[in-house]
C-alpha positions in Angstrom: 51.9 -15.6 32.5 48.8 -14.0 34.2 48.8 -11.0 31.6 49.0 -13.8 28.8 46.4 -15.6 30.0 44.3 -12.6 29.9 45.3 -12.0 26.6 44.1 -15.9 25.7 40.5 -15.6 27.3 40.4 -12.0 25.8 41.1 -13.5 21.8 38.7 -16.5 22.7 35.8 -14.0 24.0 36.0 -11.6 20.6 36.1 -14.7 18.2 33.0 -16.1 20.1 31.4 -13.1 19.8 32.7 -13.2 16.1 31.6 -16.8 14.9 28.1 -16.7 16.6 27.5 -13.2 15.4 28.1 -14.0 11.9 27.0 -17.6 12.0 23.5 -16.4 13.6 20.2 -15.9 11.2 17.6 -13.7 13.3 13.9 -14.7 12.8 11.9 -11.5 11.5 8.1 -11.4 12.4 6.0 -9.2 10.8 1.9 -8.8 11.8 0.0 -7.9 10.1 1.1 -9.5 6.7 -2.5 -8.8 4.7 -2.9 -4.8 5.3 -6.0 -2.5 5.8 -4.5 0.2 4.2 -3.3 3.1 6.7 -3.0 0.7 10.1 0.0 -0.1 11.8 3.1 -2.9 10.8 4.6 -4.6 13.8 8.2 -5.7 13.0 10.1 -8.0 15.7 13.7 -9.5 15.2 14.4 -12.1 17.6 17.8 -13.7 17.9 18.5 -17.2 19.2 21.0 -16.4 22.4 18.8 -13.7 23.6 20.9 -11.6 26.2 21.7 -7.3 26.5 23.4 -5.6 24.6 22.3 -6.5 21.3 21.2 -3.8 18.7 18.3 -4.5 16.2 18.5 -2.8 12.4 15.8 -2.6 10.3 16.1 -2.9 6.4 13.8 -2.2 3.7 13.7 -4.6 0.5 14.6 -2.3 -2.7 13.7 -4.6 -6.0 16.7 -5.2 -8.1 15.7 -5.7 -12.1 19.3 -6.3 -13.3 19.3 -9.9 -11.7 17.4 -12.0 -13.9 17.3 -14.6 -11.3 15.4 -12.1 -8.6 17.6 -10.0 -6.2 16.8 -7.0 -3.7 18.8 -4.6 -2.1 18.8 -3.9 1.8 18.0 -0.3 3.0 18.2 0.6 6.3 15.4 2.7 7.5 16.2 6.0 8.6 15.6 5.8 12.7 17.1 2.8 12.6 20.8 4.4 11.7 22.4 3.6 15.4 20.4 0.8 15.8 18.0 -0.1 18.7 18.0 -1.7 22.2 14.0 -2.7 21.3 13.9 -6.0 19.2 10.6 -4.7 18.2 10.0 -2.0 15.4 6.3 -0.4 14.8 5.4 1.3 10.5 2.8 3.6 11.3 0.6 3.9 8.4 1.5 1.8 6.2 -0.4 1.7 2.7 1.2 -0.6 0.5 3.0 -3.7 -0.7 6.7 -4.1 0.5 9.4 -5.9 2.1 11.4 -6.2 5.3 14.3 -7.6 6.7 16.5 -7.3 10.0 19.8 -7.7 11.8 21.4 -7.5 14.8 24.3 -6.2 16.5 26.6 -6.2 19.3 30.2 -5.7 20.8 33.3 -3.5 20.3 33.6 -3.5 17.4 30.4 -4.3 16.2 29.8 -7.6 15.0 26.3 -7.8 13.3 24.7 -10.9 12.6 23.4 -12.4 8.8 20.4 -11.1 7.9 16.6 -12.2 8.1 14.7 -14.0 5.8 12.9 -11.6 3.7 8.9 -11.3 4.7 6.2 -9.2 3.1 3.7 -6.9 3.8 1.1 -7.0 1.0 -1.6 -4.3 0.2 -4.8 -5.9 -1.7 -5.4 -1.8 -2.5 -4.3 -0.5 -5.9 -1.5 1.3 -6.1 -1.9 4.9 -8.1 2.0 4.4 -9.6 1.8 0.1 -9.7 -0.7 -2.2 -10.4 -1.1 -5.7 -10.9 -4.2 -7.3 -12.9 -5.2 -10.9 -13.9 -7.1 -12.2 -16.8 -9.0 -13.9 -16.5 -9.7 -11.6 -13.4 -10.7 -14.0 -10.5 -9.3 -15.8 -7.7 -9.7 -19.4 -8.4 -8.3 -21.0 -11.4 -8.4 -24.9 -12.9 -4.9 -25.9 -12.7 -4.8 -26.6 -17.0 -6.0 -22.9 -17.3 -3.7 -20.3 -18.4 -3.5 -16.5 -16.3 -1.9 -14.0 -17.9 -0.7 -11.3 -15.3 -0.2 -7.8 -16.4 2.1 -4.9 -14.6 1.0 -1.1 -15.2 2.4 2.0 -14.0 5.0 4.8 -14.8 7.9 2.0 -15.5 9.4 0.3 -18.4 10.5 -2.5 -16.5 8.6 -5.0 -14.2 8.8 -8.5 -12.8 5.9 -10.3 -11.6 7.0 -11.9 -7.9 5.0 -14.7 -6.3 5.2 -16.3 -2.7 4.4 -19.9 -1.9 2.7 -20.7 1.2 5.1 -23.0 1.6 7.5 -19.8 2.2 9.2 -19.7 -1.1 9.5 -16.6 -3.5 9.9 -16.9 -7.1 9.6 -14.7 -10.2 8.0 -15.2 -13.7 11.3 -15.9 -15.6 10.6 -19.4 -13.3 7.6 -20.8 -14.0 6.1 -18.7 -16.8 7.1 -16.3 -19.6 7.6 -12.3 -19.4 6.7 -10.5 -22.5 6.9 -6.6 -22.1 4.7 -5.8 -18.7 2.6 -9.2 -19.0 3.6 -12.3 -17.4 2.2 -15.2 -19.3 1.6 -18.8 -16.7 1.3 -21.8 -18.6 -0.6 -24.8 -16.6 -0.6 -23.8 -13.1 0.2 -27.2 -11.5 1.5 -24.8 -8.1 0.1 -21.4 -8.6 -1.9 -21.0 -4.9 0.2 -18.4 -3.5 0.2 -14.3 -3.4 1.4 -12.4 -6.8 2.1 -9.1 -7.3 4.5 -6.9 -9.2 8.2 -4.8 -8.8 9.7 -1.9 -10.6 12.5 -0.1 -8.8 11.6 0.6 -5.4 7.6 0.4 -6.8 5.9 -2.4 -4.7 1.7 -3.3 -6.6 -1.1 -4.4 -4.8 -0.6 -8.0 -4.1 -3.6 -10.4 -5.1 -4.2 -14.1 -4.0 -4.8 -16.8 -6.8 -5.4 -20.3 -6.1 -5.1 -23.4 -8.9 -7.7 -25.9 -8.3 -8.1 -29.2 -9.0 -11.2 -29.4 -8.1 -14.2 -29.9 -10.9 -16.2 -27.1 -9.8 -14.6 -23.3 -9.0 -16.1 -20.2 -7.3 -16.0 -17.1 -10.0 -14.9 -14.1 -7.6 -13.2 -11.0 -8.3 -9.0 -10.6 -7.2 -9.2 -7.1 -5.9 -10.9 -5.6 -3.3 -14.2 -4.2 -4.3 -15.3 -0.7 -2.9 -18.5 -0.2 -0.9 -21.7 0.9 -3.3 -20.3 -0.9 -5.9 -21.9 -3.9 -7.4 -20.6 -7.3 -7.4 -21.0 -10.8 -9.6 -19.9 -14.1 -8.2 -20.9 -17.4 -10.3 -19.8 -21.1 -10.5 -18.0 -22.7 -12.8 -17.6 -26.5 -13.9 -14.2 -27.8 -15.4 -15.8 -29.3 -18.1 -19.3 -27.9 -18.3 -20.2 -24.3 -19.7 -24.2 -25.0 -18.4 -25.0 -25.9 -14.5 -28.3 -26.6 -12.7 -29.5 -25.3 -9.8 -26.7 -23.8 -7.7 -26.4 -22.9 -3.9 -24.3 -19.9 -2.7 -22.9 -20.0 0.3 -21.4 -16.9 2.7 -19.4 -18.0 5.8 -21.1 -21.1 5.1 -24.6 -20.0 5.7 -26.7 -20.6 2.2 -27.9 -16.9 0.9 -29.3 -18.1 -2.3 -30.6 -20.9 -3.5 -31.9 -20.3 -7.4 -31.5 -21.6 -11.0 -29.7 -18.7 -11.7 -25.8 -19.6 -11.9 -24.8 -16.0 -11.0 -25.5 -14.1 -8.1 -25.6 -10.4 -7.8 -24.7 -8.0 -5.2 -26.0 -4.8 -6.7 -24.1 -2.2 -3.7 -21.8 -4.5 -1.3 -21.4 -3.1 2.2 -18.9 -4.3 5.1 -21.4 -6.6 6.0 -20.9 -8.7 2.4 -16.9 -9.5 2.9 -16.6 -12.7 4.0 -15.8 -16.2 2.7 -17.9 -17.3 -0.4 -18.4 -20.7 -2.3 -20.9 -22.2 -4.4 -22.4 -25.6 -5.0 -23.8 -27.4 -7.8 -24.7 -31.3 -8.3 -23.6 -32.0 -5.3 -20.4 -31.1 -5.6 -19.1 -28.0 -3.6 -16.4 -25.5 -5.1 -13.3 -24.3 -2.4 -13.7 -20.9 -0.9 -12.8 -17.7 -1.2 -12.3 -14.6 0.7 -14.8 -11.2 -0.7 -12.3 -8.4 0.3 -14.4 -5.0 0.7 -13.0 -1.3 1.2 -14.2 1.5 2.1 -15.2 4.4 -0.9 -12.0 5.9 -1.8 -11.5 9.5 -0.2 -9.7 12.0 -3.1 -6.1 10.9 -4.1 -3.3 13.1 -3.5 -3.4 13.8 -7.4 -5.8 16.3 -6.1 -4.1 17.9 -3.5 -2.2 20.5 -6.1 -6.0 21.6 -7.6 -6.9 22.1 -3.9 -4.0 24.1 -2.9 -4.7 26.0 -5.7 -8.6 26.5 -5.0 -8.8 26.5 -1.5 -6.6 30.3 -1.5 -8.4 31.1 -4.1 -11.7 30.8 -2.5 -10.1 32.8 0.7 -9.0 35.5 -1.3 -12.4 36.1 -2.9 -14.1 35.9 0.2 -11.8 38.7 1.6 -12.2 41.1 -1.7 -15.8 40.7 -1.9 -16.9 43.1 0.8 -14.3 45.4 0.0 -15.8 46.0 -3.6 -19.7 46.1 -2.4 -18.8 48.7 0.3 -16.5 50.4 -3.1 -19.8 50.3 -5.4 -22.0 51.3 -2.3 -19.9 54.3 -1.6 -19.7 55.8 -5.1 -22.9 55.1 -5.9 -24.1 56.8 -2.6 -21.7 59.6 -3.9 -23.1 59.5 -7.7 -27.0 60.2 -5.4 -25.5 63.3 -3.8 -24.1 64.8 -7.0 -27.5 64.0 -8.8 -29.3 65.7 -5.9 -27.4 68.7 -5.9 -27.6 69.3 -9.2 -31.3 68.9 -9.3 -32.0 71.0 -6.6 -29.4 73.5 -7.7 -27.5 74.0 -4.4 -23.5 74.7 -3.7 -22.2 72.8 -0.8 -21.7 74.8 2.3 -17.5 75.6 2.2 -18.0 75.0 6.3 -19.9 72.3 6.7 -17.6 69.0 7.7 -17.2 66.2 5.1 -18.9 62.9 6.6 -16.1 60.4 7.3 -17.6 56.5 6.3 -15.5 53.7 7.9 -15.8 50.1 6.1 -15.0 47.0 7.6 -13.2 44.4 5.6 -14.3 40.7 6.4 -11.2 38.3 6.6 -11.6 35.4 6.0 -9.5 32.3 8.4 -6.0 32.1 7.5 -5.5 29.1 5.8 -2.5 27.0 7.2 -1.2 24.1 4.7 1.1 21.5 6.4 3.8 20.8 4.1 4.3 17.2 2.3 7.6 15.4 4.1 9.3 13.9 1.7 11.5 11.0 2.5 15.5 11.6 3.4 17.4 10.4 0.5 19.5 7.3 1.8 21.0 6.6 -1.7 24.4 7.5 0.7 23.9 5.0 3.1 26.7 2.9 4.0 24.6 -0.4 5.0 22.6 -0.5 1.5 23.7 -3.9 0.7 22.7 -6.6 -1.9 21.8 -10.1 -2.0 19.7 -12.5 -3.6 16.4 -14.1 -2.9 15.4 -16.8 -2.0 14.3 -19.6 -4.9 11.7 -22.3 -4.2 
């Protein structure tokens, strides 16, 4: 009866464990979710019954082109195999667009729980194998204007993905037209969000675009634009091509105040990012942030001409002194000849030959650290598939 009993509270304890497991959605944080290039991600998974003995895995969104309707696959990030007791998981470095989800796990056997919603970490930085560009190329557009968005990069395939800030993800096939690389967007009644493009496991640099239905817009670029550069932000009236005198604003302090309907930044700096807007007629246009980045150090498309120069340069520094003390020793021996023969003498047969001793200047041993690349995961048992989300 006892052992029974056990047996009972035993069955009723694993299928708890069993229903809330599976029934349970964990809530993924991520922080930042607009990245400086090369800073840290903060993931955290939290899970509504909070208690020990839970394990947190950590996925990576993989785009999926052969669902029309938008799909990713789920793969799990490499030290995240056994899973961990911390519910928090830190990207170091982190330089691009891409996507994130988590689950967790408990018991013998396991019994892991549904999966997060998917979140994002967008990059505003071009990507050198994805990009994403918009004409016409500014932030904020009159919701009856048209936007054509445009994919480059080494793929054949793309989809242009956008996210609502009301926390829904969508593709082009949904509210516009994809023709080859270009996403065509008719009248952009809800286009405020954050677009950006997916080929494979190829994230772009994610812009923001806003639809206005204001009468008067800010003209300000969608990417990032790099320090020294120059920079041209103007106003624009939904039904007027010509404006009077217009005020520009930056953190809404005025900076200029002309006839001029444009205003110039001829080399931004740090100092210049900020939020912009213009005003005309007394009417004021929204605002918009002036992302600004540093000046771009060398690409790694470099790296294999430096590899290749940098030895190079060692090795010449190294053979140089070797052939000046080889000239300066036969021409020192060419002298002696010359001056034997011109005074007509025969070396003495006793006298010792003069021993010369050269050093050879070394230059530092050049150590290169070897690129890392990525373990393959292709194998991985808990690379799994579902679908997005739709708004």
């Amino acid at each position: 009866m006892g052992h029974a009993l056990f047996c009972d509270l035993e069955l009723i304890l694993l299928f708890t464990l069993f229903y809330f497991g599976h029934s349970q959605k964990p809530v993924l944080r991520v922080s930042p979710r607009w990245l400086s290039p090369g800073s840290s991600v903060t993931l955290s998974c939290e899970v509504e019954h909070e208690s020990a003995g839970w394990s947190f895995y950590w996925y990576k969104a993989v785009p999926d082109l052969s669902h029309k309707s938008g799909s990713y696959s789920y793969e799990l990030l490499p030290s995240s195999s056994n899973g961990n007791a911390d519910n928090s998981y830190i990207i170091h470095g982190q330089t691009y667009t891409a996507g994130y989800v988590c689950r967790a796990g408990r018991g013998e056997p396991h019994v892991y729980t549904l999966y997060s919603q998917l979140h994002f970490v967008w990059s505003g930085d071009l990507h050198p194998s994805a990009s994403l560009s918009v004409s016409p190329d500014r932030v904020q557009h009159f919701t009856s204007d048209s936007v054509s968005l445009t994919c480059e990069g080494n793929s054949a395939e793309w989809r242009v993905s956008r996210f609502l800030f009301n926390e829904a993800l969508s593709f082009c096939s949904k509210w516009g037209k994809m023709n080859g690389s270009t996403c065509h967007a008719g009248e952009l009644w809800s286009i405020t969000g954050v677009y950006w493009c997916e080929s494979g496991s190829v994230y772009s640099n994610a812009v923001n675009i806003t639809g206005q239905y204001d009468d008067l817009i800010l003209l300000s670029p969608v990417h990032p634009v790099t320090e020294g550069h120059s920079v041209t932000l103007g106003c624009k009236w939904r039904t007027e091509n010509l404006l009077s005198k217009v005020f520009f604003y930056q953190n809404d302090t005025l900076i200029q105040s002309e006839s001029r309907v444009e205003m110039i930044i001829p080399a931004v700096s740090k100092s210049h990012e900020g939020f912009y807007k213009c005003q005309s007629s007394g009417k004021e246009s929204p605002q918009s942030w002036l992302a600004v980045k540093s000046a771009s150090r060398p690409d790694s498309s470099s790296l294999p001409v430096l590899l290749v120069v940098r030895p190079v340069c060692v090795f010449l520094l190294m053979i140089f002194p070797l052939m000046f003390y080889l000239y300066k020793k036969s021409k020192d021996s060419t002298s002696i000849r010359s001056d034997e023969q011109n005074q007509n003498k025969v070396p003495d047969e006793n006298d010792a030959e003069q021993n010369t001793y050269g050093s050879l200047l070394h230059g530092d041993v050049a150590l290169y650290e070897s690129l890392r690349v990525q373990e393959n995961t292709e194998n991985n048992p808990d690379y799994v598939t579902i679908d997005a989300e739709e708004e």
